[in-house]
N, C-alpha and C positions, 0 to 999 in steps of 0.2 A: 818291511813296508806293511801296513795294516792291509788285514785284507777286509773286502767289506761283500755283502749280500743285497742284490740287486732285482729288479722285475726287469725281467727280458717283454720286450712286445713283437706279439706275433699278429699277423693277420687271418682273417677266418678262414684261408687258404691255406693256412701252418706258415706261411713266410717271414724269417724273421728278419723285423724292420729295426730295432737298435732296444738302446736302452731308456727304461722310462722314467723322467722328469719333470714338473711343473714351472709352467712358463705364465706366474699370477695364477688365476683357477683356471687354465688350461692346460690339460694332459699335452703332450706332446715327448716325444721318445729322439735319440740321439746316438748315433755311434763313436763320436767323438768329445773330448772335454767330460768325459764320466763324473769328474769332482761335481759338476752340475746335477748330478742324479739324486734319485732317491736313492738311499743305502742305509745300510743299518750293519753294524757291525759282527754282527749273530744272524742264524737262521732264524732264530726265535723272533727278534725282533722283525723279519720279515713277513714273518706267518701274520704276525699280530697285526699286521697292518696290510695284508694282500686283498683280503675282501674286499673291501674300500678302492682301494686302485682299479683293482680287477673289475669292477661292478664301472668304472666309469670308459673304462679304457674299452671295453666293450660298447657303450653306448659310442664312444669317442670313433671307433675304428669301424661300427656296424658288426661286431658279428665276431671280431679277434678276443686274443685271449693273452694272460700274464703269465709267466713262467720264473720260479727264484730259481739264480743262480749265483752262481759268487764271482763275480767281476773280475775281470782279468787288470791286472799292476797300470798302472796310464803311465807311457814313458812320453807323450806329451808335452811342453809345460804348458800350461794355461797360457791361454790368451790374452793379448796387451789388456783389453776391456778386465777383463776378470781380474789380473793382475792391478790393475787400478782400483779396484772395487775391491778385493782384500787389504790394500795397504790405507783404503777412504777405512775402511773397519775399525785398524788398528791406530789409526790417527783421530776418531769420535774426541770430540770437545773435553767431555766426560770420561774419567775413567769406571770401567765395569767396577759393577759393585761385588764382591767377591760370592763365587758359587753356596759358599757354605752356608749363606740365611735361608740356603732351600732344601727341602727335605729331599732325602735320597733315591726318592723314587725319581721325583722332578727332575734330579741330577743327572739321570739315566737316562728321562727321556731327551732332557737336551745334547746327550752325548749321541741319542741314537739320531736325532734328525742333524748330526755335526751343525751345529750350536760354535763358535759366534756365526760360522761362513754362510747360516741356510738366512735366506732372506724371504720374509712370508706376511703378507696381511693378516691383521687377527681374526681372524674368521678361519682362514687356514689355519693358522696355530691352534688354534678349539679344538675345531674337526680331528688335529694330530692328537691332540693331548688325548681328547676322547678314546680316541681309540687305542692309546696305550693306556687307556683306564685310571688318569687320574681323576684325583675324585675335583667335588667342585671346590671345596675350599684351598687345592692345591692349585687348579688353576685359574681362581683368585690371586692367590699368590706370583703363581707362572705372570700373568697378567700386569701387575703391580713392580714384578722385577722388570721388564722387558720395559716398556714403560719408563721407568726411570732411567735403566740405562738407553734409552731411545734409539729401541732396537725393532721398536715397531714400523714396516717398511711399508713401501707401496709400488706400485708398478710404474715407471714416469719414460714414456718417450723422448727423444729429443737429441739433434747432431747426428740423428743413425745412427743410433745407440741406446739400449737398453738400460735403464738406473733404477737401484731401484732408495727410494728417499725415504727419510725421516720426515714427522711432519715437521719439524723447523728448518728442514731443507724445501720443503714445498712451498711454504708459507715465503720464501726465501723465492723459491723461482715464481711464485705470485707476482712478487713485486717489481723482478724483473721484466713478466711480461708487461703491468703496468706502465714503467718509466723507459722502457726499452720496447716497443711493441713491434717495430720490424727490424730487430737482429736481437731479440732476446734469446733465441737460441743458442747464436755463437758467444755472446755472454755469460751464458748457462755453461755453456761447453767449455770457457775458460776457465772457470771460477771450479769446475769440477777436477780438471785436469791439474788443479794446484792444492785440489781436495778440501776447497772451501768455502763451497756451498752448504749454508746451514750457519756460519756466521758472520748473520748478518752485522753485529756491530764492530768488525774489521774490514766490511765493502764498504772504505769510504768514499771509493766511484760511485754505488746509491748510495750513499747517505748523501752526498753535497750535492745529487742530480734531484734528491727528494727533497732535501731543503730549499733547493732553490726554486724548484717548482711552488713550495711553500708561500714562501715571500711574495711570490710574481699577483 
């Protein structure tokens, strides 16, 4: 089993409280479902990137502090949600355009933030790349792959449960709240649960609810 390197969060008491994770651009730490975490495969990869954590997890916690350690095996399995949310991954409309049209640094860094499963606004993806020092014309690039394969995500509430979507999965649960305005949610949660949220020209439940609105 791979092993990986991890920030332990402690409180400014020394207490340790789990392991640390972002939940959109909020810090937040967990002892369980580790897959969820930040990790990096090397210490090195850790170092290169603690400042940053550390600097926020501190403001996060008042006063605590970050600690690398190498993460103990998760005999776990993931949870049903996550479980849904890796296999929504490997069913994208699109296939991945293959790693190779990126340079080798790029390639590393997508392998250190585990690259397809991490899911991140692009603003977060900067901030990462930044600080494993690609430069700007590479993540230009970074930018332009993710992108196309529309793996650019966002944070999306809904059915008490965390998603996180594509923008043609948003622009998709738009229109649901539109023509659905009170059970768009269980809507949303059906359409997700058959991992087909995001296309829209096989919902022909809206399409013949928006045409017909059309006509009227």
């Amino acid at each position: 089993m791979t092993k990986y390197y991890g920030f332990q969060c402690y409180s400014k008491n020394n207490n340790f409280m789990g392991w640390l994770y972002t939940y959109g651009k909020t810090i937040v730490y967990t002892t369980k479902n580790l897959h969820w975490c930040k990790r990096w495969k090397t210490e090195k990869g850790a170092k290169e990137n603690f400042d940053s954590y550390n600097q926020k997890w501190q403001v996060k916690s008042e006063g605590g502090y970050l600690k690398i350690e190498q993460m103990p095996e998760e005999k776990e399995a993931p949870c049903q949600s996550q479980e849904k949310q890796d296999e929504k991954d490997k069913q994208m409309n699109e296939p991945l355009e293959p790693l190779e049209e990126l340079d080798e640094l790029t390639l590393e860094f997508l392998k250190s933030v585990n690259y397809p499963r991490v899911h991140m606004i692009w603003s977060e993806w900067f901030e990462e790349a930044k600080a494993y020092e690609l430069s700007d014309k590479e993540i230009t690039e970074l930018e332009q792959y993710l992108e196309k394969n529309n793996q650019l995500t966002s944070p999306v509430a809904f059915g008490g449960r965390q998603w996180w979507l594509t923008k043609r999965e948003i622009q998709h649960l738009e229109l649901l709240k539109q023509y659905y305005p009170a059970t768009w949610e269980i809507e949303a949660d059906n359409r997700m649960r058959r991992l087909s949220l995001g296309e829209l020209d096989k919902d022909w439940q809206l399409k013949a609810k928006m045409s017909k609105s059309q006509n009227i």
